[in-house]
Chimera marker file (.cmm) of the C-alpha trace (Angstrom):
<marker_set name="trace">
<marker id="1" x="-16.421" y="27.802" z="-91.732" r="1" g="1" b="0" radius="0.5"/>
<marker id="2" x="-16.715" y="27.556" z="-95.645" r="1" g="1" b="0" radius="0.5"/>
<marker id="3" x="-17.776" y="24.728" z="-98.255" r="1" g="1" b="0" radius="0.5"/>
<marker id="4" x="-20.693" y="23.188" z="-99.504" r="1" g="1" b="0" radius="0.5"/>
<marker id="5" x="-21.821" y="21.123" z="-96.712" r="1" g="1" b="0" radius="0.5"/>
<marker id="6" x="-21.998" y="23.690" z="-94.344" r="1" g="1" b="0" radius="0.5"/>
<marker id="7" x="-25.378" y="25.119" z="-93.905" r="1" g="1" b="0" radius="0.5"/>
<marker id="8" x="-24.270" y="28.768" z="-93.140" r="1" g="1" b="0" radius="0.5"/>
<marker id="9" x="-21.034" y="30.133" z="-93.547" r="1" g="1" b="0" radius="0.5"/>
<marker id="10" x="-20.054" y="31.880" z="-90.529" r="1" g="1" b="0" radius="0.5"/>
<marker id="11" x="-17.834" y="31.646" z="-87.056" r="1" g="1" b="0" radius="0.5"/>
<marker id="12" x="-18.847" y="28.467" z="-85.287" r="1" g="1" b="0" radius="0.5"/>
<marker id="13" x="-16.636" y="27.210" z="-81.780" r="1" g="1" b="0" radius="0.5"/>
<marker id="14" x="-14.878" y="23.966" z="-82.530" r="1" g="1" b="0" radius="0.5"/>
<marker id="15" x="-17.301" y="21.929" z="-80.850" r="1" g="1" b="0" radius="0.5"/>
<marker id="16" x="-20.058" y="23.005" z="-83.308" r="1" g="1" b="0" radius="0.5"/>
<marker id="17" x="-18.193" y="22.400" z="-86.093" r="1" g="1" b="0" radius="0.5"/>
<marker id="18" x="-16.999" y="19.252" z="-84.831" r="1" g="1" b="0" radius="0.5"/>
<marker id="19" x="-20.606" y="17.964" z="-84.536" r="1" g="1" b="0" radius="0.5"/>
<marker id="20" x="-21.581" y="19.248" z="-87.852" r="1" g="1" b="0" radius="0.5"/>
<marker id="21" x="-18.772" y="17.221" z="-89.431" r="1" g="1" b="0" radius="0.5"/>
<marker id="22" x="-19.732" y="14.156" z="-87.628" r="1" g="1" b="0" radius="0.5"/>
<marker id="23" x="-23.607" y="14.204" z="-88.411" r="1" g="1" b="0" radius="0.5"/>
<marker id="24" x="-22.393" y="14.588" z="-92.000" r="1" g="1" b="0" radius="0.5"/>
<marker id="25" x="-19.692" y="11.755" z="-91.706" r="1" g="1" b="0" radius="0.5"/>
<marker id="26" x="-16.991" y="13.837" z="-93.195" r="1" g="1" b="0" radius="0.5"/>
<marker id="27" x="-13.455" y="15.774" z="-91.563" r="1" g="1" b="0" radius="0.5"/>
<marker id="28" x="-13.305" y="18.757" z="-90.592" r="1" g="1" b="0" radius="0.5"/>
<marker id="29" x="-10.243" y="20.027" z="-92.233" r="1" g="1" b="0" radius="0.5"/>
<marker id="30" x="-8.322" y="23.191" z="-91.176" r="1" g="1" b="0" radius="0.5"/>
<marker id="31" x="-7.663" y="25.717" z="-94.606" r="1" g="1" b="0" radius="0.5"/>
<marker id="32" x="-6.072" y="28.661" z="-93.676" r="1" g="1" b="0" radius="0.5"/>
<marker id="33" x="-4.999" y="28.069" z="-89.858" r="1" g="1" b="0" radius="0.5"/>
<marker id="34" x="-3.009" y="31.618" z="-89.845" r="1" g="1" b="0" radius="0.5"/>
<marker id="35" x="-5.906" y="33.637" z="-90.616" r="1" g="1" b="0" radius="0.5"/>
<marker id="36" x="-7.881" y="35.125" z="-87.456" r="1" g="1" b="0" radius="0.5"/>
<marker id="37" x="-9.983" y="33.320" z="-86.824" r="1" g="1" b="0" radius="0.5"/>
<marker id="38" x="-8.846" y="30.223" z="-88.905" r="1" g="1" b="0" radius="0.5"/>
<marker id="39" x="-10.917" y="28.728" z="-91.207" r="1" g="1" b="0" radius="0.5"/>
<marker id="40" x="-12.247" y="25.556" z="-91.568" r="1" g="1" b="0" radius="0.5"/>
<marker id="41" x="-14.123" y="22.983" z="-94.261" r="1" g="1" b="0" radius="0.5"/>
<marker id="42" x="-16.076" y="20.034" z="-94.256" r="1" g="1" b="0" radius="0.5"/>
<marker id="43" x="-15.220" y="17.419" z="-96.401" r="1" g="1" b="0" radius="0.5"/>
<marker id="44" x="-14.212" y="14.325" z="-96.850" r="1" g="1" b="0" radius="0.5"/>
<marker id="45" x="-10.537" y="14.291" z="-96.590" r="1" g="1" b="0" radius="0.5"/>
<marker id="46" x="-9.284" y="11.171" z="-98.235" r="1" g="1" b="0" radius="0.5"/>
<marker id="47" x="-10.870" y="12.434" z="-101.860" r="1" g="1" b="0" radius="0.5"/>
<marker id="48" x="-9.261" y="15.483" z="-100.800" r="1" g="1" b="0" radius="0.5"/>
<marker id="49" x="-5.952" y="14.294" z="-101.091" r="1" g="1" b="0" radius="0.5"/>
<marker id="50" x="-6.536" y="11.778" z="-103.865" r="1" g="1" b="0" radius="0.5"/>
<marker id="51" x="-7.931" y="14.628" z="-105.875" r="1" g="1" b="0" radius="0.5"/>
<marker id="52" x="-4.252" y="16.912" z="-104.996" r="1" g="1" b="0" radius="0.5"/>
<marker id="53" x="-2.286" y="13.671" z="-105.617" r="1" g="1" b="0" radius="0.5"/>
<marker id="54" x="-3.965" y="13.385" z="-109.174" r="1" g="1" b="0" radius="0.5"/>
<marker id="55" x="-3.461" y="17.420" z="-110.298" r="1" g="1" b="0" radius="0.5"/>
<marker id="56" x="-0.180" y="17.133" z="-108.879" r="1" g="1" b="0" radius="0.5"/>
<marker id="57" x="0.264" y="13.913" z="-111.111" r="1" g="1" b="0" radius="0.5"/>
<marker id="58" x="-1.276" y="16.209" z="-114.361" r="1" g="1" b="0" radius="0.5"/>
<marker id="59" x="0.671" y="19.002" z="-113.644" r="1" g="1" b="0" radius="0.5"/>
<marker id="60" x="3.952" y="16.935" z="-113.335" r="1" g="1" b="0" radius="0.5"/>
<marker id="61" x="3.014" y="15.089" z="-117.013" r="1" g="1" b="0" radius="0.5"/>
<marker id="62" x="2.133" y="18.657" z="-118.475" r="1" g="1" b="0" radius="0.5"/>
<marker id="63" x="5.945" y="19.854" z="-117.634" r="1" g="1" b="0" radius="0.5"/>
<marker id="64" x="8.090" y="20.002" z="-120.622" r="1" g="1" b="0" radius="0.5"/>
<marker id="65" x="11.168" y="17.750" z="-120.441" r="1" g="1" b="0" radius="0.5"/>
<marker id="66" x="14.242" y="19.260" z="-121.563" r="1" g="1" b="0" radius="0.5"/>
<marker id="67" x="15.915" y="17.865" z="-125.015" r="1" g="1" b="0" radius="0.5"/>
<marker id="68" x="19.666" y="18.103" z="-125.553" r="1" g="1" b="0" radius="0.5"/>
<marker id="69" x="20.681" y="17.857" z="-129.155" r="1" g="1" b="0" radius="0.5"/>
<marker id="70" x="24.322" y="17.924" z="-129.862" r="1" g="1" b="0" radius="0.5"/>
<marker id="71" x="25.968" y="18.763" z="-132.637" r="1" g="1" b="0" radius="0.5"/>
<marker id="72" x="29.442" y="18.091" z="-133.247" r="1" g="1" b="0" radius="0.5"/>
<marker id="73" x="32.066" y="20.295" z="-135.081" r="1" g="1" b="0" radius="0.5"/>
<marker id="74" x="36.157" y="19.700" z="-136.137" r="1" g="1" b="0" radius="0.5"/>
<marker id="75" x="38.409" y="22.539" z="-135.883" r="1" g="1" b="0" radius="0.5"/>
<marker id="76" x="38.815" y="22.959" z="-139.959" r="1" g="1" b="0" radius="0.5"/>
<marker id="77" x="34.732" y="22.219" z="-140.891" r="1" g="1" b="0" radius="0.5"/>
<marker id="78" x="33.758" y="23.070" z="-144.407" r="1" g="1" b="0" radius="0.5"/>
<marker id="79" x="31.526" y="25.221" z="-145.328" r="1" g="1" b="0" radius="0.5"/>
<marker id="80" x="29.066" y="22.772" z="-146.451" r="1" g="1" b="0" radius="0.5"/>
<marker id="81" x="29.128" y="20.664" z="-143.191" r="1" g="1" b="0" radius="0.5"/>
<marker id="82" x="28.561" y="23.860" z="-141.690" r="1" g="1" b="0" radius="0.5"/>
<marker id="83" x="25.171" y="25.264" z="-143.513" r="1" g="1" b="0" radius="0.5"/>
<marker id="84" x="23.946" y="21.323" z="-143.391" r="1" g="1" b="0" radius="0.5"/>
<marker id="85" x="24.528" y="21.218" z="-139.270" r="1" g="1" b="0" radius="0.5"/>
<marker id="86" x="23.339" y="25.010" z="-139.184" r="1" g="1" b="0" radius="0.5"/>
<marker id="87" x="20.025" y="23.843" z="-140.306" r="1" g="1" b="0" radius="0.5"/>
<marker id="88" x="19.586" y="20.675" z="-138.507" r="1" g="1" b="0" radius="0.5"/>
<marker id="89" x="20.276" y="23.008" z="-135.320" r="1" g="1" b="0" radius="0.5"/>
<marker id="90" x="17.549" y="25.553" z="-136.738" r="1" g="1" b="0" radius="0.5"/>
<marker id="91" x="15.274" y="22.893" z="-136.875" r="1" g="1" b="0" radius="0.5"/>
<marker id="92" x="15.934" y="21.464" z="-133.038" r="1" g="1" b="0" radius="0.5"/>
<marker id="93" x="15.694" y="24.986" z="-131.800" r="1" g="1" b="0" radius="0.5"/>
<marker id="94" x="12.387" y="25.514" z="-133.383" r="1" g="1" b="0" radius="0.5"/>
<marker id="95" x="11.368" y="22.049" z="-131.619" r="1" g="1" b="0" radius="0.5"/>
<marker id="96" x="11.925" y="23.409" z="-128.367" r="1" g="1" b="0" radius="0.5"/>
<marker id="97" x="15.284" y="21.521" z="-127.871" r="1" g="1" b="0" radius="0.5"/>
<marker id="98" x="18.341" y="22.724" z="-126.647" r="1" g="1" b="0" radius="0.5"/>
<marker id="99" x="21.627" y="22.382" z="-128.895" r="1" g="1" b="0" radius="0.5"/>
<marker id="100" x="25.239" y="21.412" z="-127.526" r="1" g="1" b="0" radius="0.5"/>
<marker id="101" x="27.332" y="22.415" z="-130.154" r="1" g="1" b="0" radius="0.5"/>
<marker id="102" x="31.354" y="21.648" z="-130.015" r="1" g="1" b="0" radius="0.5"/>
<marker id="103" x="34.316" y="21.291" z="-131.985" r="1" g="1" b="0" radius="0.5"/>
<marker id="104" x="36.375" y="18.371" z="-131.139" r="1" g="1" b="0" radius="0.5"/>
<marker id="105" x="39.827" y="18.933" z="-131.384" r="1" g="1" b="0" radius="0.5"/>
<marker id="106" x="42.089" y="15.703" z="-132.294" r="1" g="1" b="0" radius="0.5"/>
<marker id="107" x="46.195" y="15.256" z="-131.767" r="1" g="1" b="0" radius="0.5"/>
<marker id="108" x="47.607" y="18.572" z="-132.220" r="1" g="1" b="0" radius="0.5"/>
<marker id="109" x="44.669" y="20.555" z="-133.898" r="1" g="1" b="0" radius="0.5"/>
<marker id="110" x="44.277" y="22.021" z="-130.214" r="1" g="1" b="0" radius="0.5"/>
<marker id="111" x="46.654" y="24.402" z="-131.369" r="1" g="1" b="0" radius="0.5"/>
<marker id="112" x="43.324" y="25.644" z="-133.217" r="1" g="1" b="0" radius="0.5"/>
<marker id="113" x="41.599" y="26.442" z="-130.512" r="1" g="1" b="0" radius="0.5"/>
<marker id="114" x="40.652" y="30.448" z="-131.354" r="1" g="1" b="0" radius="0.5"/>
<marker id="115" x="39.432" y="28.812" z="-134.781" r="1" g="1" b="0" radius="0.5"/>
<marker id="116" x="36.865" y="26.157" z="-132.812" r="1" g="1" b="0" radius="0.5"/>
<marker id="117" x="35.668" y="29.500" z="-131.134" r="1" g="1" b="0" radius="0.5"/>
<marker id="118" x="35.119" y="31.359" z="-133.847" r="1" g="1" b="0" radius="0.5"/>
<marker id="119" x="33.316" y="28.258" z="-135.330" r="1" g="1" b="0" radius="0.5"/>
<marker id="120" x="31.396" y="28.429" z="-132.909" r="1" g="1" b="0" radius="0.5"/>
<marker id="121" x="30.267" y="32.503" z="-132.327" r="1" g="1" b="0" radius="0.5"/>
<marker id="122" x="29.978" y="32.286" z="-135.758" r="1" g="1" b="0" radius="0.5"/>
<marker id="123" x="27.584" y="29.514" z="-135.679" r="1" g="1" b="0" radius="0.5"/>
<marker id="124" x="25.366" y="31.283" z="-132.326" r="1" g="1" b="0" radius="0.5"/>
<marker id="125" x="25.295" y="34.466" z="-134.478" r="1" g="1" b="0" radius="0.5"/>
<marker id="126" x="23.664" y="32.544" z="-137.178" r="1" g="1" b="0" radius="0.5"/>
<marker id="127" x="21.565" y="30.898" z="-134.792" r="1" g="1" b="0" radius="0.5"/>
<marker id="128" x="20.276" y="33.943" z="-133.363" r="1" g="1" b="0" radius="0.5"/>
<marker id="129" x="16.949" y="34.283" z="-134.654" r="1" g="1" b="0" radius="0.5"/>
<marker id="130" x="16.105" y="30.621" z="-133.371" r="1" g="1" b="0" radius="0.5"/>
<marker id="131" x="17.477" y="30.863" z="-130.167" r="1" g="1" b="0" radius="0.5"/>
<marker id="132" x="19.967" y="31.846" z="-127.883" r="1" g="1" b="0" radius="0.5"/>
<marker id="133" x="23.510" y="31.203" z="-126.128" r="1" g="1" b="0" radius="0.5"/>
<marker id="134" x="23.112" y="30.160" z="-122.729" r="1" g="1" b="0" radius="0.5"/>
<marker id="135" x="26.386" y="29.375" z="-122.370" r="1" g="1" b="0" radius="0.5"/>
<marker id="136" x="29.540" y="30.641" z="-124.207" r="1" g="1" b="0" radius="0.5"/>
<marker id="137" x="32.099" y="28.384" z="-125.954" r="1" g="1" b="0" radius="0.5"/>
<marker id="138" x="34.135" y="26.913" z="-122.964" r="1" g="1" b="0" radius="0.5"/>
<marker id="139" x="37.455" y="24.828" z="-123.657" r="1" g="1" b="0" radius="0.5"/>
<marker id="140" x="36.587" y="21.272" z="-122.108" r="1" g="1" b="0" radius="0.5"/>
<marker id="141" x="39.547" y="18.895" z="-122.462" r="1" g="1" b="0" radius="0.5"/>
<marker id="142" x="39.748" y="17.967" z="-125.919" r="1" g="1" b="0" radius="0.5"/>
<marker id="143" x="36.030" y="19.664" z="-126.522" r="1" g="1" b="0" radius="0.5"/>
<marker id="144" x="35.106" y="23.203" z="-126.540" r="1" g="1" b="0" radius="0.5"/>
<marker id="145" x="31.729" y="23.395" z="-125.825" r="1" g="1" b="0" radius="0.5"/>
<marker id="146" x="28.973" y="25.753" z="-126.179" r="1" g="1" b="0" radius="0.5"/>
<marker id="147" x="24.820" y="25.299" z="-125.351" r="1" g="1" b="0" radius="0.5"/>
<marker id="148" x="22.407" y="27.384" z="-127.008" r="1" g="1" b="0" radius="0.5"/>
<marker id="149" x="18.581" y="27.751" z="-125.705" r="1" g="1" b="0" radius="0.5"/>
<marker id="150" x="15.366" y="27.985" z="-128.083" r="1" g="1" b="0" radius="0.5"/>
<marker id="151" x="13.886" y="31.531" z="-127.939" r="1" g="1" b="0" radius="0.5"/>
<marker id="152" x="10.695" y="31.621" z="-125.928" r="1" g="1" b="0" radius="0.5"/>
<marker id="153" x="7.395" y="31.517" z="-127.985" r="1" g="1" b="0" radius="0.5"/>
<marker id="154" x="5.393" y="34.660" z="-127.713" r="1" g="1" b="0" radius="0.5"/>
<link id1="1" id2="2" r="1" g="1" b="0" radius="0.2"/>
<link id1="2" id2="3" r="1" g="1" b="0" radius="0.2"/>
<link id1="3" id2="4" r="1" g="1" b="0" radius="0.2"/>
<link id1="4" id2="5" r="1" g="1" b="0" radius="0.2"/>
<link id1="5" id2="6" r="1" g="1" b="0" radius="0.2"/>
<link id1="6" id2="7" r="1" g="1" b="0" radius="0.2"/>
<link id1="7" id2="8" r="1" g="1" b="0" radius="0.2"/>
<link id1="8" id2="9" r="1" g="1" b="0" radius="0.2"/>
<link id1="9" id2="10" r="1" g="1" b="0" radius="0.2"/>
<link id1="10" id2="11" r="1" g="1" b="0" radius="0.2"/>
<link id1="11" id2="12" r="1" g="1" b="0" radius="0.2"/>
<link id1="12" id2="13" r="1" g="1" b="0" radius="0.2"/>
<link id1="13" id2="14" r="1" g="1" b="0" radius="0.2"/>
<link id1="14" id2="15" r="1" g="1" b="0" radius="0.2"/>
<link id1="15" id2="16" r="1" g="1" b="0" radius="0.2"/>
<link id1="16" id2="17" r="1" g="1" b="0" radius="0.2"/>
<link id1="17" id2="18" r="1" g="1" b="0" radius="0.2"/>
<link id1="18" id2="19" r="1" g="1" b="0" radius="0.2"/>
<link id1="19" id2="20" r="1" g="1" b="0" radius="0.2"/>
<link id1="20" id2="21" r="1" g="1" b="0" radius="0.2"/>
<link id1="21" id2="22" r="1" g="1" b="0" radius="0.2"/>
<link id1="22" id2="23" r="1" g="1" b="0" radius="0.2"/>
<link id1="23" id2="24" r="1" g="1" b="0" radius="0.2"/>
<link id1="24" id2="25" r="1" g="1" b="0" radius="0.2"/>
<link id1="25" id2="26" r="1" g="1" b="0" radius="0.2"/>
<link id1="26" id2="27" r="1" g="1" b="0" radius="0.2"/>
<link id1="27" id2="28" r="1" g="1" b="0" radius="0.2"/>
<link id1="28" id2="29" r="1" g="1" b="0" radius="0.2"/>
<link id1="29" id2="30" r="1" g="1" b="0" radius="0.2"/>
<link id1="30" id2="31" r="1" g="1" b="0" radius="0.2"/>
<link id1="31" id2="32" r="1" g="1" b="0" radius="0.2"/>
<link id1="32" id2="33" r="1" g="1" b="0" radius="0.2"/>
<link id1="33" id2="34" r="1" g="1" b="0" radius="0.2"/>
<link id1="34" id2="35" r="1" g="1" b="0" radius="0.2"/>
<link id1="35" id2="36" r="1" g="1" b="0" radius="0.2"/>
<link id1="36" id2="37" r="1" g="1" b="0" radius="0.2"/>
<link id1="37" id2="38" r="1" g="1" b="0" radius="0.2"/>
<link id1="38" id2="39" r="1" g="1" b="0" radius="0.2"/>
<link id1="39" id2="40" r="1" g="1" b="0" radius="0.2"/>
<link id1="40" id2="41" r="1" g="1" b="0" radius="0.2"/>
<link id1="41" id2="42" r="1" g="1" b="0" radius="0.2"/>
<link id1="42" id2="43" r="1" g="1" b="0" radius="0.2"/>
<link id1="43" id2="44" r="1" g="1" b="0" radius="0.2"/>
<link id1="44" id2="45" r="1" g="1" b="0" radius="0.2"/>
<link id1="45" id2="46" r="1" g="1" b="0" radius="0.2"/>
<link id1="46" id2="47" r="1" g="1" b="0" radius="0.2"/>
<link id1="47" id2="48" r="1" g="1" b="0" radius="0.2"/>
<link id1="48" id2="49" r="1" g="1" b="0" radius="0.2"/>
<link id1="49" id2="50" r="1" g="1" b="0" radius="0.2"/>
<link id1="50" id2="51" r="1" g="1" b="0" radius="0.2"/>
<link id1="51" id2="52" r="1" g="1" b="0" radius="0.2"/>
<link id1="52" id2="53" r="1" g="1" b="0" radius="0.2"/>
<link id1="53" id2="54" r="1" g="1" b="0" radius="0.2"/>
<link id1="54" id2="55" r="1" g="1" b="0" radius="0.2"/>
<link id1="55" id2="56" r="1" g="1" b="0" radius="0.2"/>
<link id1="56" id2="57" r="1" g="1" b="0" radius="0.2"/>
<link id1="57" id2="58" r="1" g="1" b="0" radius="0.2"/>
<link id1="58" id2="59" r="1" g="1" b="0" radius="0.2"/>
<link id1="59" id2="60" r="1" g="1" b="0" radius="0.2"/>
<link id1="60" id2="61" r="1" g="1" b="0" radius="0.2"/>
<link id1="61" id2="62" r="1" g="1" b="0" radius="0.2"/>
<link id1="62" id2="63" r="1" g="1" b="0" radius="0.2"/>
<link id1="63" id2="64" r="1" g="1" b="0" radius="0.2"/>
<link id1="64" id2="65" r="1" g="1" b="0" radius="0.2"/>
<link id1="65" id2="66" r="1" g="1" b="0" radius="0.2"/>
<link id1="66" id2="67" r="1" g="1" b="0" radius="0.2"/>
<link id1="67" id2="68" r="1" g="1" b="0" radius="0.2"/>
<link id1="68" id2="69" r="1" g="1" b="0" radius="0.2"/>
<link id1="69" id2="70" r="1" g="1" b="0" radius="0.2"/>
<link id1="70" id2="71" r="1" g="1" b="0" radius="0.2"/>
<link id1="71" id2="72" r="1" g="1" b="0" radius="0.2"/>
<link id1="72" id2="73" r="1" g="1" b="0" radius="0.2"/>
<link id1="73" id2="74" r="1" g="1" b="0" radius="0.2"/>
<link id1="74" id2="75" r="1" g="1" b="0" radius="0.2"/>
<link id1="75" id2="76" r="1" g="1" b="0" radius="0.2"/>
<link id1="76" id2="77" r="1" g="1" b="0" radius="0.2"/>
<link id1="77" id2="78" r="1" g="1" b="0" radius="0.2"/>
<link id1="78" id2="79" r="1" g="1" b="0" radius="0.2"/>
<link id1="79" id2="80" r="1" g="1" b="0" radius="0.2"/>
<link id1="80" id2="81" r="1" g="1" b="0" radius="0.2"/>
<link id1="81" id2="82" r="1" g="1" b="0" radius="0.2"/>
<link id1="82" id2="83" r="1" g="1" b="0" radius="0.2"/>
<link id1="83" id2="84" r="1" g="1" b="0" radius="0.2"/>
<link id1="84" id2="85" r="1" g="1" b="0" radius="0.2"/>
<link id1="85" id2="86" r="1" g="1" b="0" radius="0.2"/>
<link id1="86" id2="87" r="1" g="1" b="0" radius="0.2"/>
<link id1="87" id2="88" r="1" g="1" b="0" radius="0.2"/>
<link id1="88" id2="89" r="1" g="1" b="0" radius="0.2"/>
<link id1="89" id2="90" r="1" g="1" b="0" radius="0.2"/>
<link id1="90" id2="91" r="1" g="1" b="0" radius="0.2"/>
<link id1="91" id2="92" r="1" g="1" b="0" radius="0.2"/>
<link id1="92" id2="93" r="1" g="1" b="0" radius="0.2"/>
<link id1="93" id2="94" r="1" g="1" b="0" radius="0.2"/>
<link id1="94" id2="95" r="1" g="1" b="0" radius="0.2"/>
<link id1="95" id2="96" r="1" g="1" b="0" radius="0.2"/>
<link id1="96" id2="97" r="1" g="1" b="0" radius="0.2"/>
<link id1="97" id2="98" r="1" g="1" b="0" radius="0.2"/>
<link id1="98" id2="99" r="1" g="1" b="0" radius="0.2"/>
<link id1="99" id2="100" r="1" g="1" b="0" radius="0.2"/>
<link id1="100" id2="101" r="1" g="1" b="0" radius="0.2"/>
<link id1="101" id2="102" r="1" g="1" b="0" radius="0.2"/>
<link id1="102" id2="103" r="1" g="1" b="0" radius="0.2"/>
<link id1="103" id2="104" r="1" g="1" b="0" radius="0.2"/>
<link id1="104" id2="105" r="1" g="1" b="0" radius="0.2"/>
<link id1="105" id2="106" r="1" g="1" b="0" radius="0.2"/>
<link id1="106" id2="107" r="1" g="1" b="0" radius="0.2"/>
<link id1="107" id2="108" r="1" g="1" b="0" radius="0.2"/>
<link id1="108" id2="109" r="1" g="1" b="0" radius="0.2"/>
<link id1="109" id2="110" r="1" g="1" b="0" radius="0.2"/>
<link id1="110" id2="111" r="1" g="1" b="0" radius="0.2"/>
<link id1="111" id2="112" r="1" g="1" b="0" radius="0.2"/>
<link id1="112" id2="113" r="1" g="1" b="0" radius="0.2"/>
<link id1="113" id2="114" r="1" g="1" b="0" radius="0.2"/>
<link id1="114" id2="115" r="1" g="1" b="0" radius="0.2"/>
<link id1="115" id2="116" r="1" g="1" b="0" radius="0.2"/>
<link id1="116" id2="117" r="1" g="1" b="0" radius="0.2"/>
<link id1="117" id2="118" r="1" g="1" b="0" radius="0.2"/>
<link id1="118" id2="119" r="1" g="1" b="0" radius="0.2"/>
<link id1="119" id2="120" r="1" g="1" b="0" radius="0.2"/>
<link id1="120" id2="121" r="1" g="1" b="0" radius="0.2"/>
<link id1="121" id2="122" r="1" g="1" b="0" radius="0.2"/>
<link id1="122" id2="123" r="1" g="1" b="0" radius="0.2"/>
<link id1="123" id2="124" r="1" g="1" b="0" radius="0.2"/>
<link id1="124" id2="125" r="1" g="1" b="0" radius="0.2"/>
<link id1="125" id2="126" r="1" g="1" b="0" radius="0.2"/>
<link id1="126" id2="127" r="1" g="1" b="0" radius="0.2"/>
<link id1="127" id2="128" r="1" g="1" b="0" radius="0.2"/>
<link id1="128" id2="129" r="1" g="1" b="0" radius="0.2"/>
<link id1="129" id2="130" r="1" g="1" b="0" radius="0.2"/>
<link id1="130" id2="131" r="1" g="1" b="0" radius="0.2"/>
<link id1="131" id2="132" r="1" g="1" b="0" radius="0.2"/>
<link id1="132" id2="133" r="1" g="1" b="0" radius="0.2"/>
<link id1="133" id2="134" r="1" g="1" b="0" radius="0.2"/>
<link id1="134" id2="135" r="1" g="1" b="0" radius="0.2"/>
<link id1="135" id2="136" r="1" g="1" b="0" radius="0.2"/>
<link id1="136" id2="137" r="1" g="1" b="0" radius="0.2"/>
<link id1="137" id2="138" r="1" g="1" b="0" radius="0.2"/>
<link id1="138" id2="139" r="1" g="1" b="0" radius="0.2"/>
<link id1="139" id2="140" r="1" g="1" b="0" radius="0.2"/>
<link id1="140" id2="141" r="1" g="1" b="0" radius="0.2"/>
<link id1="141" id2="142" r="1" g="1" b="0" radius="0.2"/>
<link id1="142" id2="143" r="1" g="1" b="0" radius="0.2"/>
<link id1="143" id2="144" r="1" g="1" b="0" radius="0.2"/>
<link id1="144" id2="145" r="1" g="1" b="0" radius="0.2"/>
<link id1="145" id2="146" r="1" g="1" b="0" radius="0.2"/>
<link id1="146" id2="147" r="1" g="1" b="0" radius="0.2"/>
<link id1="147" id2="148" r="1" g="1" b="0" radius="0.2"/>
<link id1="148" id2="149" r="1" g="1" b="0" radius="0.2"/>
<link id1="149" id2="150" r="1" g="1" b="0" radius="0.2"/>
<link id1="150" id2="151" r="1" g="1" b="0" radius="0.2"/>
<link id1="151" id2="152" r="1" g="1" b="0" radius="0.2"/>
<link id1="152" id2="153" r="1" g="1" b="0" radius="0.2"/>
<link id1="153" id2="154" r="1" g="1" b="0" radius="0.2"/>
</marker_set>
């Protein structure tokens, strides 16, 4: 047995522990039971699990939620549009967000496609500092579609 409200840690039979438990009107709560011989703590068991319950809770708030930004592209995008969305997709990187970028292809600009991937390689390459691509440009319907990831801070 092990804790705080046991006078001596040591090997006790169940039936000594059992008593020492009671007299202290707490539970006698089994810790490791694969270990040989298994080993034991008094306590009081319902603050026990309210205290897991609540560092389970702060753990669970302390995760970081994942942030999809997207950023939208056409097949002919200027030059301009491009450096202006480049920068807002630096700036979501640095954040910690992810970034969906695609180009959208309308009516027959489909035909375009290789130019929406270059758009778009071009645009990771630039990107590259800030983060990385998870997933390469992938032709969705009328959207090719590519995700990028924010480089892990050191």
């Amino acid at each position: 047995m092990v804790g705080d409200n046991v006078p001596e840690q040591g090997i006790y039979p169940l039936s000594e522990a059992l008593r020492m438990a009671e007299e202290r009107e707490l539970d006698l709560v089994e810790i490791a039971p694969n270990s040989d011989p298994p080993v034991c703590k008094i306590l009081d068991y319902q603050k026990y699990v309210y205290q897991q319950k609540k560092k389970a809770k702060e753990q669970k708030s302390n995760a970081s939620k994942v942030v999809i930004k997207e950023i939208r592209f056409g097949p002919q995008t200027d030059e301009h549009d491009f450096q202006f969305k480049l920068n807002h997709a630096k700036s979501f990187l640095q954040e910690g967000s992810k970034v969906k970028a695609y180009v959208f292809f309308r009516g027959r600009s489909i035909l375009f496609s290789e130019q929406g991937e270059k758009l778009l390689l071009r645009f990771a390459l630039e990107l590259e500092d800030y983060g990385k691509a998870e997933q390469m440009p992938k032709l969705e319907g009328k959207r090719m579609i590519m995700m990028l990831a924010p480089n892990k801070k050191k």
